[in-house]
Wavefront OBJ file of the C-alpha trace (Angstrom):
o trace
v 54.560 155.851 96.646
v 52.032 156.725 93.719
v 51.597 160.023 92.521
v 48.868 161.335 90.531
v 50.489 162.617 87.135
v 46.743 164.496 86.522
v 46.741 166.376 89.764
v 50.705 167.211 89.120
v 50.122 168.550 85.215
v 47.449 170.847 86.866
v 49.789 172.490 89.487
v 52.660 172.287 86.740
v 50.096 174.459 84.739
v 49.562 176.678 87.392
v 52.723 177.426 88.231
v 54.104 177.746 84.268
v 51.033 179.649 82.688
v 53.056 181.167 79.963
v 54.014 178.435 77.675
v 54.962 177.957 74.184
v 52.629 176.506 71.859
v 54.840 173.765 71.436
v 54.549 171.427 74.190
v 56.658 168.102 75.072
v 54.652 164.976 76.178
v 52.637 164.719 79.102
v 54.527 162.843 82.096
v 53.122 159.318 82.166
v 52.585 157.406 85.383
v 55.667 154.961 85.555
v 58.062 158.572 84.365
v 56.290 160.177 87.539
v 56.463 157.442 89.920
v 60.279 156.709 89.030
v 60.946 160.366 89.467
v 58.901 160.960 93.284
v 60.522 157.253 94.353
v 64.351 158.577 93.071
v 63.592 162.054 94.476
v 62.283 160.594 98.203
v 65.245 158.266 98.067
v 67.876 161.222 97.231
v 67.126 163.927 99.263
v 70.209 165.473 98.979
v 70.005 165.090 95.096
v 66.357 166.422 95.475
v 67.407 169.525 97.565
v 70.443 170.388 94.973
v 72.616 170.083 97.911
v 75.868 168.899 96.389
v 79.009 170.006 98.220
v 82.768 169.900 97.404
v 85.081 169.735 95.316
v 83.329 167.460 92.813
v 79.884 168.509 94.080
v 78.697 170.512 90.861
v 80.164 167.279 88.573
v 78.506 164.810 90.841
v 75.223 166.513 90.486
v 75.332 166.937 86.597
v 75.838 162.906 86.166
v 72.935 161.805 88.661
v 70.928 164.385 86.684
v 71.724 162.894 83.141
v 71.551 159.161 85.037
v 68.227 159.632 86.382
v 67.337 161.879 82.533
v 68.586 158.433 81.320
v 66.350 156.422 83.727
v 63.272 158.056 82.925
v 63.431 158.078 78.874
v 63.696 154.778 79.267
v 60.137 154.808 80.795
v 58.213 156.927 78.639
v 58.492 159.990 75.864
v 62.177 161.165 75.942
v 63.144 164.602 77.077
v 66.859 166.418 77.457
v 68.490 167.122 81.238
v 67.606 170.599 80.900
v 63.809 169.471 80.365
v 63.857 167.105 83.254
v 65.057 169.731 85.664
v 62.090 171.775 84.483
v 59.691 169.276 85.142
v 60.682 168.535 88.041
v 61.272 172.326 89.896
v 57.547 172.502 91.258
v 58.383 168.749 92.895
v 61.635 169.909 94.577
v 59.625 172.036 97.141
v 57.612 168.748 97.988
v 61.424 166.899 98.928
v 63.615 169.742 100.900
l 1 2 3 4 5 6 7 8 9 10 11 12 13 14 15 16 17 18 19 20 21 22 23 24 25 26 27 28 29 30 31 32 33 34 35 36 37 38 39 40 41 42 43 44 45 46 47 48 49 50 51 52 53 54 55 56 57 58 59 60 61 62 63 64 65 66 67 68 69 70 71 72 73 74 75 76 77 78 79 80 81 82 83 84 85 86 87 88 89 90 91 92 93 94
């Protein structure tokens, strides 16, 4: 599935209108592809739906896996960032 990172930075916008003036890199299109493919594929992952024992662990390594994934793919951001980002796209996945 293709997603248009345009359309996505507008909502982002939207939905974050107080920002710094100090902004990361936009998204590019293979970061925002990876991230809706991983997301659609995980459900559970994209839901934050992690129970258990080792629920809260297991969630903090797919998080710095897939953090891992997409700096490979693009401009490199932390965890924290990544879970930013992708907030406004968790509604889309629950």
């Amino acid at each position: 599935m293709h997603f248009n990172v345009t359309i996505f930075n507008k909502v982002h916008s939207l939905c974050f209108p107080y920002r710094s003036k100090r902004r990361a890199q936009k998204l590019t299109n293979r970061q925002m592809n990876y991230l809706v493919d991983y997301m659609m594929g995980h459900s559970e992952f994209a839901a934050g739906r992690f129970l258990g024992v080792t629920g809260k662990s297991n969630l903090t390594n797919q998080w710095t896996r897939l953090a891992d994934e997409l700096n490979s793919l693009g401009p490199a951001r932390t965890v924290d960032k990544w879970i930013k980002v992708t907030f406004p796209l968790s509604f889309c996945f629950v």
